[in-house]
PQR file of N, CA, C, O and H, with PARSE charges and radii, in Angstrom:
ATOM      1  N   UNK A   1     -39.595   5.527  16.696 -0.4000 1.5000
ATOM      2  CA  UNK A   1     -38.755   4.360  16.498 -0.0000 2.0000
ATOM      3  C   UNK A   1     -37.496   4.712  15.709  0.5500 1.7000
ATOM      4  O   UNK A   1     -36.517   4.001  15.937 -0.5500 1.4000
ATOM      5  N   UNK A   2     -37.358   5.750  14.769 -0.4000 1.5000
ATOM      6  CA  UNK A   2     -36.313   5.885  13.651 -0.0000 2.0000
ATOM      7  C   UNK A   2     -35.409   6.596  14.809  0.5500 1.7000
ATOM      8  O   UNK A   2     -34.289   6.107  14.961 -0.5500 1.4000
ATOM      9  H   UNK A   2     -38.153   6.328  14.584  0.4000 1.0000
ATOM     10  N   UNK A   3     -35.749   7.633  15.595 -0.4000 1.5000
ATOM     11  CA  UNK A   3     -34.969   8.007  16.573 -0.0000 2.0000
ATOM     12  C   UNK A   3     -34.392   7.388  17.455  0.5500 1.7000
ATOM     13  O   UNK A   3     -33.519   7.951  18.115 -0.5500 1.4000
ATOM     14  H   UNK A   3     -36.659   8.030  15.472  0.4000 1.0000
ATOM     15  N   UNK A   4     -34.684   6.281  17.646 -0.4000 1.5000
ATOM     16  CA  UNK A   4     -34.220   5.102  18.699 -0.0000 2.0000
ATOM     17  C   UNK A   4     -33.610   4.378  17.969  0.5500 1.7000
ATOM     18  O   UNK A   4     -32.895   3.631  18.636 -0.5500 1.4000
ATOM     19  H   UNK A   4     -35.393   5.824  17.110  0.4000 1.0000
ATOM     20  N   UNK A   5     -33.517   4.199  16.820 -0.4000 1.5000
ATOM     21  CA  UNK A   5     -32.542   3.156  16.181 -0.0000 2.0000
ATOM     22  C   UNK A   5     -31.449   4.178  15.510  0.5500 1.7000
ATOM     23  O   UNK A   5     -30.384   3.671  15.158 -0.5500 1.4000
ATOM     24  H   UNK A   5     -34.098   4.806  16.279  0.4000 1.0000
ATOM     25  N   UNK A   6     -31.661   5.730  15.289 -0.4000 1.5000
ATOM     26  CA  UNK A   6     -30.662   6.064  14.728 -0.0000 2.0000
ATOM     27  C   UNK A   6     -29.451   6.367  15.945  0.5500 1.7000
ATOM     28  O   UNK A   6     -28.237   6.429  15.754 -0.5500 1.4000
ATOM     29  H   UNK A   6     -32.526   6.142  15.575  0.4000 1.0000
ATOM     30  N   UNK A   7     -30.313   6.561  17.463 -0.4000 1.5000
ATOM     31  CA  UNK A   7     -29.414   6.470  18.572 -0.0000 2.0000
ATOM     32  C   UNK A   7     -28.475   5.704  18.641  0.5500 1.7000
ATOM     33  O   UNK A   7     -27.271   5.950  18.710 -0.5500 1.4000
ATOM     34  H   UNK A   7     -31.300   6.511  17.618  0.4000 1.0000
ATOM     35  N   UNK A   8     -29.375   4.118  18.612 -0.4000 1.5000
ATOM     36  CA  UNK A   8     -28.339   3.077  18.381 -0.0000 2.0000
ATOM     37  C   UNK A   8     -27.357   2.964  17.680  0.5500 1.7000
ATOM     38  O   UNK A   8     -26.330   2.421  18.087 -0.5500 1.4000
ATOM     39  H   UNK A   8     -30.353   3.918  18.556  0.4000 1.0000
ATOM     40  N   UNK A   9     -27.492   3.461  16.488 -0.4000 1.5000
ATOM     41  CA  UNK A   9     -26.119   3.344  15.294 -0.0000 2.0000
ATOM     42  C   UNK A   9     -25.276   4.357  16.213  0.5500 1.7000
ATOM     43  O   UNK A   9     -24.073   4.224  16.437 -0.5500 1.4000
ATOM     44  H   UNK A   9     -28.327   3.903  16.157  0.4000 1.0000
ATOM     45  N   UNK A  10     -25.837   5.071  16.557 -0.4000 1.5000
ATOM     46  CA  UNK A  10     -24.227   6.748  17.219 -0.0000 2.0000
ATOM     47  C   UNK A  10     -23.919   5.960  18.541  0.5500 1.7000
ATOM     48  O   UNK A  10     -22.860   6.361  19.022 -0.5500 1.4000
ATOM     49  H   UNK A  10     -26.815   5.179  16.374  0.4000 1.0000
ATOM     50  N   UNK A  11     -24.316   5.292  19.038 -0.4000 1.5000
ATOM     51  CA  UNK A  11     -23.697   4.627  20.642 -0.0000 2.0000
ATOM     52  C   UNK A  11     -23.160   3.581  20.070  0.5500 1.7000
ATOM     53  O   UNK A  11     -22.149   3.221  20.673 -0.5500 1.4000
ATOM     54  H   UNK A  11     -25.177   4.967  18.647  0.4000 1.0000
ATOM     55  N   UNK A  12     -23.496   2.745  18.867 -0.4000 1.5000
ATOM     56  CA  UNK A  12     -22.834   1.614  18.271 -0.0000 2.0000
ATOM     57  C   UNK A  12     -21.359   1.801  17.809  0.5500 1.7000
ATOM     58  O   UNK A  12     -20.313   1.244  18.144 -0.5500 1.4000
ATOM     59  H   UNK A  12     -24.317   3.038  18.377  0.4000 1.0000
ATOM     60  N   UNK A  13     -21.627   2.700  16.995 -0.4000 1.5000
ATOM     61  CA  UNK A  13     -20.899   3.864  16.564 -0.0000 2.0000
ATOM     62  C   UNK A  13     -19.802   3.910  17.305  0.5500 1.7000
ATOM     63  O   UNK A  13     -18.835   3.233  16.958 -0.5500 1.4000
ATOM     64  H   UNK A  13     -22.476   3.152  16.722  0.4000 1.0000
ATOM     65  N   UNK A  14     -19.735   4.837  18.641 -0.4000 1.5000
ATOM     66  CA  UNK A  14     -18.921   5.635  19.620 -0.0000 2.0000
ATOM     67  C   UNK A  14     -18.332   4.262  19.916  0.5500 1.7000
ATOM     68  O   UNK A  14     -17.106   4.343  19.847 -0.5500 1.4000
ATOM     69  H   UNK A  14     -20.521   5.387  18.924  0.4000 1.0000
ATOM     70  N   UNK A  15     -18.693   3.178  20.184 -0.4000 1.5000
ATOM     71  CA  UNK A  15     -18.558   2.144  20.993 -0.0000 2.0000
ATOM     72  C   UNK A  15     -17.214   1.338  20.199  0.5500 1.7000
ATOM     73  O   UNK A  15     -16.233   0.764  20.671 -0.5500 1.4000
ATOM     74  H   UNK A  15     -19.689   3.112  20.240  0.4000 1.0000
ATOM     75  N   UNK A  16     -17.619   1.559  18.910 -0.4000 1.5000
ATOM     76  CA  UNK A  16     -16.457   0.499  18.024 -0.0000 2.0000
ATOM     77  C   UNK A  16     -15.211   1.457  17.810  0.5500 1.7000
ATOM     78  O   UNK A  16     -14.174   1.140  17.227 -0.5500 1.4000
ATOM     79  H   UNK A  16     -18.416   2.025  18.526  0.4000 1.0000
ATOM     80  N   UNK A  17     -15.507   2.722  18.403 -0.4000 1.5000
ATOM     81  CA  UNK A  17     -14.358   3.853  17.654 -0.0000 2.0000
ATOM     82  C   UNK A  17     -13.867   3.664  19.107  0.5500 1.7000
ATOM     83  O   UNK A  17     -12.689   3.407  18.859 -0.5500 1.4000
ATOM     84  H   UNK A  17     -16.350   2.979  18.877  0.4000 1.0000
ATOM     85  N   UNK A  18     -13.952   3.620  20.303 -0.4000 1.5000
ATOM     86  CA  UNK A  18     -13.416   3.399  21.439 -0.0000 2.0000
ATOM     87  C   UNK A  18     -12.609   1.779  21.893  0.5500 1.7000
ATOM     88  O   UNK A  18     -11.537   1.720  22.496 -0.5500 1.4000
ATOM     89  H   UNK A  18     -14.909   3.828  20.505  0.4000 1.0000
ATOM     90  N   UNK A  19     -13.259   0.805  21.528 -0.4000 1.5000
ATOM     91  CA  UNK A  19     -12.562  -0.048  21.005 -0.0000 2.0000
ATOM     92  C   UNK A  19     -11.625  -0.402  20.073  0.5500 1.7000
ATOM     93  O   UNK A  19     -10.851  -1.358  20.046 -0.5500 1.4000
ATOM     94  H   UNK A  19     -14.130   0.853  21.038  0.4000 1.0000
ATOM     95  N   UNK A  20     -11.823   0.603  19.231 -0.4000 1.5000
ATOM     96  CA  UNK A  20     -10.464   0.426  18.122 -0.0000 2.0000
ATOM     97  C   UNK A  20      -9.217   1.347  19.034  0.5500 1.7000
ATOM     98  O   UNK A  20      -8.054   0.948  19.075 -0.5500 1.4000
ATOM     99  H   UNK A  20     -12.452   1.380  19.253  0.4000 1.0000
ATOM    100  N   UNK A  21      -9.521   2.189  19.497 -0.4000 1.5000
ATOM    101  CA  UNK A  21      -8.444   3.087  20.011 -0.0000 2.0000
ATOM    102  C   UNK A  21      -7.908   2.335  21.203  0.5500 1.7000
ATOM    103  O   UNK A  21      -6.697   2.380  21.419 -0.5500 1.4000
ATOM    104  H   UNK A  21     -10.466   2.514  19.464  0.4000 1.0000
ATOM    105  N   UNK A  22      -8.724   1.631  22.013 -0.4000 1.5000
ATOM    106  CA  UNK A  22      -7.998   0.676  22.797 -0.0000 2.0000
ATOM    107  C   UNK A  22      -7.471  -0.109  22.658  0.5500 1.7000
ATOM    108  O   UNK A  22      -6.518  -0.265  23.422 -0.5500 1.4000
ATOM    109  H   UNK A  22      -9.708   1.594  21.838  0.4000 1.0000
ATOM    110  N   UNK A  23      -7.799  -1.426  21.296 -0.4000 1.5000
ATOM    111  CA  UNK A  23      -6.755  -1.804  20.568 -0.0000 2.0000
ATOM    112  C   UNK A  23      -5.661  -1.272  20.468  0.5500 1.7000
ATOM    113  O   UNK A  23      -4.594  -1.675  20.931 -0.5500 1.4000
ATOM    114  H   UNK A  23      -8.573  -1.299  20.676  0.4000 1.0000
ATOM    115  N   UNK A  24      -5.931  -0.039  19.666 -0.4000 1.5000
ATOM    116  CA  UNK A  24      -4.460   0.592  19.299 -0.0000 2.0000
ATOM    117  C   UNK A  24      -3.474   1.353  20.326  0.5500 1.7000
ATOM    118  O   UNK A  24      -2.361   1.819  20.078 -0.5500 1.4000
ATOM    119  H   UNK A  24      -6.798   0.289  19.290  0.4000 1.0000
ATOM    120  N   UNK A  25      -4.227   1.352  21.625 -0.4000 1.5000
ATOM    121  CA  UNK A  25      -3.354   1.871  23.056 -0.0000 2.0000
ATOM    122  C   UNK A  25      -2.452   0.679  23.248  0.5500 1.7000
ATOM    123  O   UNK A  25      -1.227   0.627  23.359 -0.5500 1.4000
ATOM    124  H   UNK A  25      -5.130   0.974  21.826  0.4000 1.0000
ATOM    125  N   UNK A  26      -3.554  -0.453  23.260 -0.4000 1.5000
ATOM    126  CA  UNK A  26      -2.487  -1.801  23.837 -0.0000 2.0000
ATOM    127  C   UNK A  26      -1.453  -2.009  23.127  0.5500 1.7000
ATOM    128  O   UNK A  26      -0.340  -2.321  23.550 -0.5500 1.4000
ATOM    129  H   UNK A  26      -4.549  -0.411  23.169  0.4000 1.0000
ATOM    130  N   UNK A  27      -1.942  -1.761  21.441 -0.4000 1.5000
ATOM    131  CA  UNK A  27      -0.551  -2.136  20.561 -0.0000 2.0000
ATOM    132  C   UNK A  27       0.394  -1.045  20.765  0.5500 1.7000
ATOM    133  O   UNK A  27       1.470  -1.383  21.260 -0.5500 1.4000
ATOM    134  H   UNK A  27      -2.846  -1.507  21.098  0.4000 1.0000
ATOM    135  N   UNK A  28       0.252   0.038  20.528 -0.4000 1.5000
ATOM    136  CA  UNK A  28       1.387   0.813  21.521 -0.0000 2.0000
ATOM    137  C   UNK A  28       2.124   0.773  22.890  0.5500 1.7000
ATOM    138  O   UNK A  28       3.303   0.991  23.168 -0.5500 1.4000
ATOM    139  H   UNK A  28      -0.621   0.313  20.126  0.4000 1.0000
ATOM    140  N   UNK A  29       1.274   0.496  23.501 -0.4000 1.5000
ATOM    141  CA  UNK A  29       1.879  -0.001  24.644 -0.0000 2.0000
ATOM    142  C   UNK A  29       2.640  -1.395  24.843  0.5500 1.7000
ATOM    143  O   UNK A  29       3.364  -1.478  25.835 -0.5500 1.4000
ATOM    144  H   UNK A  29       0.316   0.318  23.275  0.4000 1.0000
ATOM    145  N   UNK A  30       2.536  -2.547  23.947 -0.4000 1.5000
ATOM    146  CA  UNK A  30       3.129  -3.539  23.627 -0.0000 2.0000
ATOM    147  C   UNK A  30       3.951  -3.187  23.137  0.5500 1.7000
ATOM    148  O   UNK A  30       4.953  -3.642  23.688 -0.5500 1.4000
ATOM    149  H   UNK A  30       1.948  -2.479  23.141  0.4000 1.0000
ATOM    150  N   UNK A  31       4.301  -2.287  21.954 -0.4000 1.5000
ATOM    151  CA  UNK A  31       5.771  -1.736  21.368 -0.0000 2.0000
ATOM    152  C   UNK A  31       6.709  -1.016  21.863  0.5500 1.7000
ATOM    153  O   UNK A  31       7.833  -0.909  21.373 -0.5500 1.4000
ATOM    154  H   UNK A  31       3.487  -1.917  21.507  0.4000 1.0000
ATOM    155  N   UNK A  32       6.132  -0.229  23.323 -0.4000 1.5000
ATOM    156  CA  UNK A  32       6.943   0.667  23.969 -0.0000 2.0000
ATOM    157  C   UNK A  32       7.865  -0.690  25.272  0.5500 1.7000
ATOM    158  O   UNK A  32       9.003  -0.665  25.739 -0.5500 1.4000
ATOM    159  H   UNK A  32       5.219  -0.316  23.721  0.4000 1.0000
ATOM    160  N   UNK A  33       6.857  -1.578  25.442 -0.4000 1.5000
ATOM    161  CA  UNK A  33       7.078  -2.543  26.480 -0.0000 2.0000
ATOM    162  C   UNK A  33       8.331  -3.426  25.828  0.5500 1.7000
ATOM    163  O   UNK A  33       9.193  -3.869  26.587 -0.5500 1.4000
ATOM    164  H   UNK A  33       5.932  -1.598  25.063  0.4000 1.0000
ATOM    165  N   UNK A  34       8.391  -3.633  24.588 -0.4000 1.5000
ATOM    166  CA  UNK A  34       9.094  -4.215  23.890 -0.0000 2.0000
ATOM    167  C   UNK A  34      10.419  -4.148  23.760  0.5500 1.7000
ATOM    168  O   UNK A  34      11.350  -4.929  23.950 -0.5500 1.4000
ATOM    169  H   UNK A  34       7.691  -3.273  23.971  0.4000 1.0000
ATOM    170  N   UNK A  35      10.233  -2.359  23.168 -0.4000 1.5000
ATOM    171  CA  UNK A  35      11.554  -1.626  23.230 -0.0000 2.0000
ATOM    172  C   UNK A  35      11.784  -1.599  24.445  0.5500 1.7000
ATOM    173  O   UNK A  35      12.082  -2.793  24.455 -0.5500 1.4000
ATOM    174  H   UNK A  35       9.476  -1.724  23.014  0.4000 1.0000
ATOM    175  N   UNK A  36      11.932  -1.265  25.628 -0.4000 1.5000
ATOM    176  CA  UNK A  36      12.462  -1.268  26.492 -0.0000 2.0000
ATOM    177  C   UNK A  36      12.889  -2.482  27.410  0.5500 1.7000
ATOM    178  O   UNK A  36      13.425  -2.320  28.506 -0.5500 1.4000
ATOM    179  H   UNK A  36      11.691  -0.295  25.619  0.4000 1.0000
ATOM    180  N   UNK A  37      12.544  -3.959  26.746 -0.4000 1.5000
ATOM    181  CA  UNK A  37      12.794  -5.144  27.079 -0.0000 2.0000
ATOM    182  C   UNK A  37      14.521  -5.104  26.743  0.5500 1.7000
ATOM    183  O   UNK A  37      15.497  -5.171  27.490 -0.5500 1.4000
ATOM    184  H   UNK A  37      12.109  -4.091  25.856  0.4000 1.0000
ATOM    185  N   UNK A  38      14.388  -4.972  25.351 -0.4000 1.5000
ATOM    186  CA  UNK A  38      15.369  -4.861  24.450 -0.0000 2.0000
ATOM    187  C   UNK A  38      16.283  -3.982  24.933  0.5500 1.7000
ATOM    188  O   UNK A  38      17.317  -4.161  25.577 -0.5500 1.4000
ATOM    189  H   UNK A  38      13.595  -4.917  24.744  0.4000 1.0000
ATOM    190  N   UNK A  39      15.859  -3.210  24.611 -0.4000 1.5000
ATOM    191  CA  UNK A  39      17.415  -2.124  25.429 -0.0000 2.0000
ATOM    192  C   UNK A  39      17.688  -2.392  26.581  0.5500 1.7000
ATOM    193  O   UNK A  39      18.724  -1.810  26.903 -0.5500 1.4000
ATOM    194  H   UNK A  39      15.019  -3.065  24.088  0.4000 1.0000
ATOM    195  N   UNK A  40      17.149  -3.169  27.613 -0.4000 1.5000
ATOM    196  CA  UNK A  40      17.660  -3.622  28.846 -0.0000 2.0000
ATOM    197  C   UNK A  40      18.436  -4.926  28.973  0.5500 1.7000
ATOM    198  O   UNK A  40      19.321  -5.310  29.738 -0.5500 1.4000
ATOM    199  H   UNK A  40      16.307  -3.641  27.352  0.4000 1.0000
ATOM    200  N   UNK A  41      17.892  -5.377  28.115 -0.4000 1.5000
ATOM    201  CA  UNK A  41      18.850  -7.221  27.595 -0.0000 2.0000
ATOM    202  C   UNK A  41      20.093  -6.936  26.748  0.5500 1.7000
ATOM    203  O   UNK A  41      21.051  -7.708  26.712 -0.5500 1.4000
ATOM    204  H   UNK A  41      17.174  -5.065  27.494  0.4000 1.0000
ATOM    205  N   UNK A  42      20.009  -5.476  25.887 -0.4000 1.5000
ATOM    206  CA  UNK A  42      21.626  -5.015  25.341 -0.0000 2.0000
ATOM    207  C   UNK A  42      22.100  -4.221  26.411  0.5500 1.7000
ATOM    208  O   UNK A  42      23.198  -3.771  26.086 -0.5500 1.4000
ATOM    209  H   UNK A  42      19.231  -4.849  25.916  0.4000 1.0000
ATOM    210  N   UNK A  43      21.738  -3.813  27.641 -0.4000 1.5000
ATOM    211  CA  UNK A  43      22.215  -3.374  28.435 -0.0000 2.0000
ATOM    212  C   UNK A  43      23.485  -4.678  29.555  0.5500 1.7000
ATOM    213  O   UNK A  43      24.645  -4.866  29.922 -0.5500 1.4000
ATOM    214  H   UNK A  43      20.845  -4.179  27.905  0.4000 1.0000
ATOM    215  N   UNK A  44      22.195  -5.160  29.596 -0.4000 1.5000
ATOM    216  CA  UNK A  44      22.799  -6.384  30.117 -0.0000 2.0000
ATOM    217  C   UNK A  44      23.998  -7.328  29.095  0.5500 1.7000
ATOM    218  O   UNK A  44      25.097  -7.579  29.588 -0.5500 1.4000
ATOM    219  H   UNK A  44      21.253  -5.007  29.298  0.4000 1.0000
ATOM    220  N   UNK A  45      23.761  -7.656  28.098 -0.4000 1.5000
ATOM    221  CA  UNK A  45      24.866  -8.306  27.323 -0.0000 2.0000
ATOM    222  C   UNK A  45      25.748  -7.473  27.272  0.5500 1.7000
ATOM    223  O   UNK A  45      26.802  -8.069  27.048 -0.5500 1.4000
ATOM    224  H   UNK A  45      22.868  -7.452  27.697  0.4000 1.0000
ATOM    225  N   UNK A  46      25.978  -5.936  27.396 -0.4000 1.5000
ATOM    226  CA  UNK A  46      26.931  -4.978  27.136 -0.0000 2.0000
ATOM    227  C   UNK A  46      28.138  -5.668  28.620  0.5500 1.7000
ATOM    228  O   UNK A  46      29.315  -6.025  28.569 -0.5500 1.4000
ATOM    229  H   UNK A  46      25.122  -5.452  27.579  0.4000 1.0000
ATOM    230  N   UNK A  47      27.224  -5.613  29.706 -0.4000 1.5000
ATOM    231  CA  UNK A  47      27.835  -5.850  31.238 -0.0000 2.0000
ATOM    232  C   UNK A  47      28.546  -7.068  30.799  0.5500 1.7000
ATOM    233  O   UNK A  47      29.757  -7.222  30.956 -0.5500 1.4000
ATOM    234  H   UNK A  47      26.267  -5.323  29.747  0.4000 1.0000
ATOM    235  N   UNK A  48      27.657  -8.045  30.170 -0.4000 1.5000
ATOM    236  CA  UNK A  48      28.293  -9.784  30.113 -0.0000 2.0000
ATOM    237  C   UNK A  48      29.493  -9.384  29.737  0.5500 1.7000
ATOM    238  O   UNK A  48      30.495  -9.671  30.393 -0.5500 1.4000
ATOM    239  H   UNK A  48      26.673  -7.920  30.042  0.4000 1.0000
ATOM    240  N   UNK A  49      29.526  -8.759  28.768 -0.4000 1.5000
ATOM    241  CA  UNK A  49      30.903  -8.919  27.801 -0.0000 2.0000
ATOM    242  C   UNK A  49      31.873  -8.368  28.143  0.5500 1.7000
ATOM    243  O   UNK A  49      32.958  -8.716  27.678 -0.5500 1.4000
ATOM    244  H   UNK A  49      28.713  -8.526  28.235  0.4000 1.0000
ATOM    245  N   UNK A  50      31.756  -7.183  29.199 -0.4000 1.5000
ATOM    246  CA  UNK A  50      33.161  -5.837  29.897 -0.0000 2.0000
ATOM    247  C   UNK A  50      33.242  -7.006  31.347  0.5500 1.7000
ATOM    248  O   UNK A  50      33.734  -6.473  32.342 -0.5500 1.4000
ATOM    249  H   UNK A  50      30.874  -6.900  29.576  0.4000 1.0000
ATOM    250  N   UNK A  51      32.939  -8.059  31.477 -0.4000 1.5000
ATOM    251  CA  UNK A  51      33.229  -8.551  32.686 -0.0000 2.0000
ATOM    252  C   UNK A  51      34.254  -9.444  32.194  0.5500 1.7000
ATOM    253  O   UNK A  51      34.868 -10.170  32.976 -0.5500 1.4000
ATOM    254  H   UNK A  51      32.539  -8.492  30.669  0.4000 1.0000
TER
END
């Protein structure tokens, strides 16, 4: 039984450390998505304004 529950804690374990890193993919990937919103909308206001 101690072997079967200490399994559980290391797959519990693996499980929350893979979830945190996917968190932290999306939030990177939300900041890269961001910046490049941005630099395309000053791209665009750059055009508004030379017209």
């Amino acid at each position: 039984m101690k072997t079967a529950s200490k399994e559980l804690q290391k797959l519990r374990s693996m499980a929350e450390t893979s979830l945190n890193k996917s968190a932290e993919l999306q939030q990177v990937l939300a900041q890269i998505e961001a910046t490049l919103s941005r630099a395309e909308s000053q791209k665009v206001n750059e055009k508004i304004c030379n017209i």
